[in-house]
PyMOL commands that place a pseudoatom at each C-alpha (Angstrom):
pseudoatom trace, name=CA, resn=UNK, resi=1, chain=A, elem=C, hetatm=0, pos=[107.736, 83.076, 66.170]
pseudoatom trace, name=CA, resn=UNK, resi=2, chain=A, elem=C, hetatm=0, pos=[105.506, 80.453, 67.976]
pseudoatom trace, name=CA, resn=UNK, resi=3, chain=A, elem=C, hetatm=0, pos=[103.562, 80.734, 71.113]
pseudoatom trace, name=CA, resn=UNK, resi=4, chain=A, elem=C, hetatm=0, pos=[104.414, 76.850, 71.613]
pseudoatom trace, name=CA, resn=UNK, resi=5, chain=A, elem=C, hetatm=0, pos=[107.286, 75.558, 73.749]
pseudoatom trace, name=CA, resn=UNK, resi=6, chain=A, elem=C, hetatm=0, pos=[109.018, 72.485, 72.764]
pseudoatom trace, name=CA, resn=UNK, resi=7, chain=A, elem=C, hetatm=0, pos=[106.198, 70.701, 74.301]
pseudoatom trace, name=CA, resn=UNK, resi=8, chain=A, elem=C, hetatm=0, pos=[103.787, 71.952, 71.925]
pseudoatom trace, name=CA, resn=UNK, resi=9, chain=A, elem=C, hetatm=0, pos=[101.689, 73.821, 74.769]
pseudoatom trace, name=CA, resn=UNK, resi=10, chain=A, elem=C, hetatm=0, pos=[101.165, 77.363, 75.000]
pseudoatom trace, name=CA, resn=UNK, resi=11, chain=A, elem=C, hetatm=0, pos=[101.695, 78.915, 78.128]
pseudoatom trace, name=CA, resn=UNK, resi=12, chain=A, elem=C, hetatm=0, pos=[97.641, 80.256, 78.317]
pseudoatom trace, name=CA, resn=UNK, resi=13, chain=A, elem=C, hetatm=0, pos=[96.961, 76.081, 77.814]
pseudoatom trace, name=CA, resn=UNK, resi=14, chain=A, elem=C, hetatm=0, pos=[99.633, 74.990, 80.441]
pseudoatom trace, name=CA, resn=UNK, resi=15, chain=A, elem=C, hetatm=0, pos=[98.290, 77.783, 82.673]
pseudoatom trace, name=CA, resn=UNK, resi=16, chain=A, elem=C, hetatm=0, pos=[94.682, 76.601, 82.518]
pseudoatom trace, name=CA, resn=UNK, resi=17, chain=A, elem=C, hetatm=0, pos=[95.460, 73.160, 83.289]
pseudoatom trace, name=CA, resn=UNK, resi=18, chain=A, elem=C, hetatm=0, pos=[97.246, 73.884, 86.087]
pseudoatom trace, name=CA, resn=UNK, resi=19, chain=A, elem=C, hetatm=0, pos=[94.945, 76.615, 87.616]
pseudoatom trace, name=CA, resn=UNK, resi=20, chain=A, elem=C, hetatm=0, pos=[91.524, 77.035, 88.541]
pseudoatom trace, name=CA, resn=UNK, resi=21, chain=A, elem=C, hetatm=0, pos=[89.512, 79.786, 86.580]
pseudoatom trace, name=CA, resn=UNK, resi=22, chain=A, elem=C, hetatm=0, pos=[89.565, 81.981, 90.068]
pseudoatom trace, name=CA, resn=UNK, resi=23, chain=A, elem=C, hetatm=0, pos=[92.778, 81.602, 90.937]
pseudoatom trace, name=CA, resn=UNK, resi=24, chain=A, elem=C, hetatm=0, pos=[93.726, 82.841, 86.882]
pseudoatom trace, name=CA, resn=UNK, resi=25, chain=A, elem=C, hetatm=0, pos=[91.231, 85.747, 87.432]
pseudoatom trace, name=CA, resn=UNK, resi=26, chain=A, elem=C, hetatm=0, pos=[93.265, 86.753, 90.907]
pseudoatom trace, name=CA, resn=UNK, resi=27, chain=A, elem=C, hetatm=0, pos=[96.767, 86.433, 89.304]
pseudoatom trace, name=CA, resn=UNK, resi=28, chain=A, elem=C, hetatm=0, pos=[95.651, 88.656, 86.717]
pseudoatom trace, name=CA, resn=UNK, resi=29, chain=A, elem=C, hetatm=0, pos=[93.978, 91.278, 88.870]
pseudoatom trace, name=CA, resn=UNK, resi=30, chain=A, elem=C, hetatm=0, pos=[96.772, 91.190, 90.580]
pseudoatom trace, name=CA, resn=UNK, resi=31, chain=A, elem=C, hetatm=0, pos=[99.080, 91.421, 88.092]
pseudoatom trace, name=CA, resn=UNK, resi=32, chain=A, elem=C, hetatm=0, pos=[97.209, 94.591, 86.580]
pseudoatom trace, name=CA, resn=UNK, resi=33, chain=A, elem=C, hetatm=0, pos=[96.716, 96.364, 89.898]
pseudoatom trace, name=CA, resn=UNK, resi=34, chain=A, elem=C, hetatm=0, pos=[100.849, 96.366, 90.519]
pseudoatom trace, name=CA, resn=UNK, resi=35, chain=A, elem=C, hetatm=0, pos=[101.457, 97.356, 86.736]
pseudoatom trace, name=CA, resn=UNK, resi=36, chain=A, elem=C, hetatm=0, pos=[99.126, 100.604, 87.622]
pseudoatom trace, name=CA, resn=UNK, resi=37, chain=A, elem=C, hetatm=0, pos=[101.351, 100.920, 90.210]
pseudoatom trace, name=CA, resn=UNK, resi=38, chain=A, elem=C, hetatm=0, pos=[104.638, 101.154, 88.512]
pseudoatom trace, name=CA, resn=UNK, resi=39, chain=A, elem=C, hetatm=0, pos=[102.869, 102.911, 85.499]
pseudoatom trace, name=CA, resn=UNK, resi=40, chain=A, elem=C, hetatm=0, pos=[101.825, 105.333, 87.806]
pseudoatom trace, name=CA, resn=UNK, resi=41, chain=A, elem=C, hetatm=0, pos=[104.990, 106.338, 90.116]
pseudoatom trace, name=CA, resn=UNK, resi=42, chain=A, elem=C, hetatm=0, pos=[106.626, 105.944, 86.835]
pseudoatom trace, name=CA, resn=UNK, resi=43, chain=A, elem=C, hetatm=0, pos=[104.259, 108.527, 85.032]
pseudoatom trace, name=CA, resn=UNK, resi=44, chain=A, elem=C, hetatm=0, pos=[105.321, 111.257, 88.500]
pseudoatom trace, name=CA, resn=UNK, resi=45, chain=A, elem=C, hetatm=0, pos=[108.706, 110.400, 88.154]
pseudoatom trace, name=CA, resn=UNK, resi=46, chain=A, elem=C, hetatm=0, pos=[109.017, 108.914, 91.200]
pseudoatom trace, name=CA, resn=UNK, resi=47, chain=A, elem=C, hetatm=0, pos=[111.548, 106.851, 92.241]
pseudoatom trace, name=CA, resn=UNK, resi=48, chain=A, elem=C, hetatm=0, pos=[110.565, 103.464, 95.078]
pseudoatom trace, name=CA, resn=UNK, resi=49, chain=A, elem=C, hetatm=0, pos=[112.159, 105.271, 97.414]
pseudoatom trace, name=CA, resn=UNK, resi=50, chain=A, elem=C, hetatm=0, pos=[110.423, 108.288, 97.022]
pseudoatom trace, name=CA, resn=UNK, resi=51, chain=A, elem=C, hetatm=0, pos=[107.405, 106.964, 97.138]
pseudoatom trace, name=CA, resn=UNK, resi=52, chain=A, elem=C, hetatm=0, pos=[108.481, 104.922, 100.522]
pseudoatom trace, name=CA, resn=UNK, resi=53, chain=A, elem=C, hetatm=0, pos=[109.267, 108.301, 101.706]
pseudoatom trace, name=CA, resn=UNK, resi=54, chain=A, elem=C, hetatm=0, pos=[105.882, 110.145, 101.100]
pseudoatom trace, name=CA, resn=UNK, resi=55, chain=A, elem=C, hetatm=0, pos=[103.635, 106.332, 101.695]
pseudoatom trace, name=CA, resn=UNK, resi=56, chain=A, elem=C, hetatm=0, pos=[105.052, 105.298, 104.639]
pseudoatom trace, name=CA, resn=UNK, resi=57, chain=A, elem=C, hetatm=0, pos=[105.700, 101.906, 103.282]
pseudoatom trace, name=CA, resn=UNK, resi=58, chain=A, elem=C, hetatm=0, pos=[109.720, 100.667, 102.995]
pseudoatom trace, name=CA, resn=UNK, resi=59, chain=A, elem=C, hetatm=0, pos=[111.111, 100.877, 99.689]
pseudoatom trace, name=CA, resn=UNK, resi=60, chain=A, elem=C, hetatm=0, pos=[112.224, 96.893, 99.866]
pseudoatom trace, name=CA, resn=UNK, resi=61, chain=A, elem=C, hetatm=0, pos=[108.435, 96.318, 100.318]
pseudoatom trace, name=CA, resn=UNK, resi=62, chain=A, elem=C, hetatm=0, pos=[107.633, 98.320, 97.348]
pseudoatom trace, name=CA, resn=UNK, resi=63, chain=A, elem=C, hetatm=0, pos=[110.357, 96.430, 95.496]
pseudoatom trace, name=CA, resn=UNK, resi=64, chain=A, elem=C, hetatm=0, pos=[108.935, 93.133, 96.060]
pseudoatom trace, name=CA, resn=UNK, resi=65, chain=A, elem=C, hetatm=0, pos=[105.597, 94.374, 95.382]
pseudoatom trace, name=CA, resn=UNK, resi=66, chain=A, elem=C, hetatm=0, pos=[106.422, 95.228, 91.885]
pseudoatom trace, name=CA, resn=UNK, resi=67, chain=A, elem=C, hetatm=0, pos=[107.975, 92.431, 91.438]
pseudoatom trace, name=CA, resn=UNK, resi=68, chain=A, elem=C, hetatm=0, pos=[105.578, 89.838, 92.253]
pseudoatom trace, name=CA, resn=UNK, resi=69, chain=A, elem=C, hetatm=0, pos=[107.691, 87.966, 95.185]
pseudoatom trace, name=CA, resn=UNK, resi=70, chain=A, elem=C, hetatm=0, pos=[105.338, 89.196, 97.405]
pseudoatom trace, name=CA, resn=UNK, resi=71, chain=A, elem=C, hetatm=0, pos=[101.738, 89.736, 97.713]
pseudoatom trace, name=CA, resn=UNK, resi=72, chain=A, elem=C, hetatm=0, pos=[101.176, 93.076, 99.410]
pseudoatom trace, name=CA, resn=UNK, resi=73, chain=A, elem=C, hetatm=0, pos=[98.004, 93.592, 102.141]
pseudoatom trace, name=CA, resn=UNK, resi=74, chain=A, elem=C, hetatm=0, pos=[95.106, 95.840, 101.123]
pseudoatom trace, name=CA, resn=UNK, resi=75, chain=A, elem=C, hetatm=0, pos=[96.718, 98.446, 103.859]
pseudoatom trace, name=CA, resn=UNK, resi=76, chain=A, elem=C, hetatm=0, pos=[99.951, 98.992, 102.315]
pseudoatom trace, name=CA, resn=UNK, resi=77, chain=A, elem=C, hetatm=0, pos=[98.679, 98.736, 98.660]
pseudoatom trace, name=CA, resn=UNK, resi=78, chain=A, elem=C, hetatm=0, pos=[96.044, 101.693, 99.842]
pseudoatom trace, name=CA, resn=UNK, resi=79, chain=A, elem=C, hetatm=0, pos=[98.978, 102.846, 101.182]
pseudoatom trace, name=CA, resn=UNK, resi=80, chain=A, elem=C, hetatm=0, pos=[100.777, 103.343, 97.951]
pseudoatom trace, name=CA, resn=UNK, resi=81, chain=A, elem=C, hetatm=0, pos=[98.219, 104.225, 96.035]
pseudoatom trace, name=CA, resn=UNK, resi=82, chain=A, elem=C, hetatm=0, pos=[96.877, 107.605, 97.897]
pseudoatom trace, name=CA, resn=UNK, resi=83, chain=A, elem=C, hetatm=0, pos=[100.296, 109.426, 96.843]
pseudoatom trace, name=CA, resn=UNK, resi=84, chain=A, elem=C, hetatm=0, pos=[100.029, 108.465, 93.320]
pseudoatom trace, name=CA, resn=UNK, resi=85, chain=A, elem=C, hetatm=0, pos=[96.672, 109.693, 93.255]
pseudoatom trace, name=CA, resn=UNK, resi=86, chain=A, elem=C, hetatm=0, pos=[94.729, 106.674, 92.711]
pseudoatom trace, name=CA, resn=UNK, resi=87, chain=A, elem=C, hetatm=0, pos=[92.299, 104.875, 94.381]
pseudoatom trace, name=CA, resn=UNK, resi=88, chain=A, elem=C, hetatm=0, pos=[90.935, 101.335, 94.531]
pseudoatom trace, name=CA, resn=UNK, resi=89, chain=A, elem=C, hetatm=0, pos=[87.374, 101.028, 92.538]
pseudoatom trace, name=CA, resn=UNK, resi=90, chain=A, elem=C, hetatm=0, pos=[85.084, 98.119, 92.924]
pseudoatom trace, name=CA, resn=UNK, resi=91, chain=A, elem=C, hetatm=0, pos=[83.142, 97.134, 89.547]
pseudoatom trace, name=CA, resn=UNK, resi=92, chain=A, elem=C, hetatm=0, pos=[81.349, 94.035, 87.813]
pseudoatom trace, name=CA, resn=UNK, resi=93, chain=A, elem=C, hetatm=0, pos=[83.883, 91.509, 86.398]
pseudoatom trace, name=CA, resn=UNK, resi=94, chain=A, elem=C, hetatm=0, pos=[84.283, 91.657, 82.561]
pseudoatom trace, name=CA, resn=UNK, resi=95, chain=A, elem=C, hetatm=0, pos=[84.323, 87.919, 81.122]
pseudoatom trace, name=CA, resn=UNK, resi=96, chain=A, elem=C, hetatm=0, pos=[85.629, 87.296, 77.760]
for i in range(1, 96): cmd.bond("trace and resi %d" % i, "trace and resi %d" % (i + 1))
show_as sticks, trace
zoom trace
C-alpha cells in the first residue's frame, strides 16, 4: 500500500507545504502530550469521567481534549495530569 494519495503527495509533503516547521513541531507536541494522556488513564483503568471526577475538569472537556477539537490550557492539562501521576517536564528539543 502507498503513502501517496491520488495526487501523488504524501501527507508528511502536503503537510510541510502547508505548515511552518514550528507550527509542525507544536501539532506534534501536542499530539504526543494528549496520547500520554489517554495512554495513561487508559493504563489506571480509568474511565473520562472518572478522571473528571478526581481532576476537577468536566468529562466533555476531557473528551474534546483527546480528541483534538480543542486545545486545552496549561491549567486544566496540569489538571489532568496530577491524578494520573504524571507531570509536565521541560527538555532540549530532539531534531531529526
Amino acid at each position: 500500500m502507498s503513502n501517496r494519495s491520488s495526487a501523488g503527495h504524501t501527507w508528511k509533503e502536503v503537510r510541510n507545504t502547508l505548515f511552518s516547521k514550528e507550527e509542525i513541531a507544536e501539532s506534534d507536541l501536542r499530539v504526543a502530550l494528549i496520547g500520554e494522556i489517554i495512554q495513561a488513564r487508559r493504563e489506571r483503568g480509568i474511565s473520562q469521567r472518572q478522571l473528571g471526577k478526581i481532576s476537577g475538569v468536566k468529562q466533555p472537556v476531557i473528551a474534546r481534549m483527546e480528541n483534538g477539537t480543542s486545545i486545552p490550557n496549561l491549567n486544566t492539562v496540569i489538571r489532568v495530569l496530577a491524578p494520573l501521576g504524571k507531570t509536565l517536564y521541560i527538555g532540549d528539543i530532539k531534531h531529526d
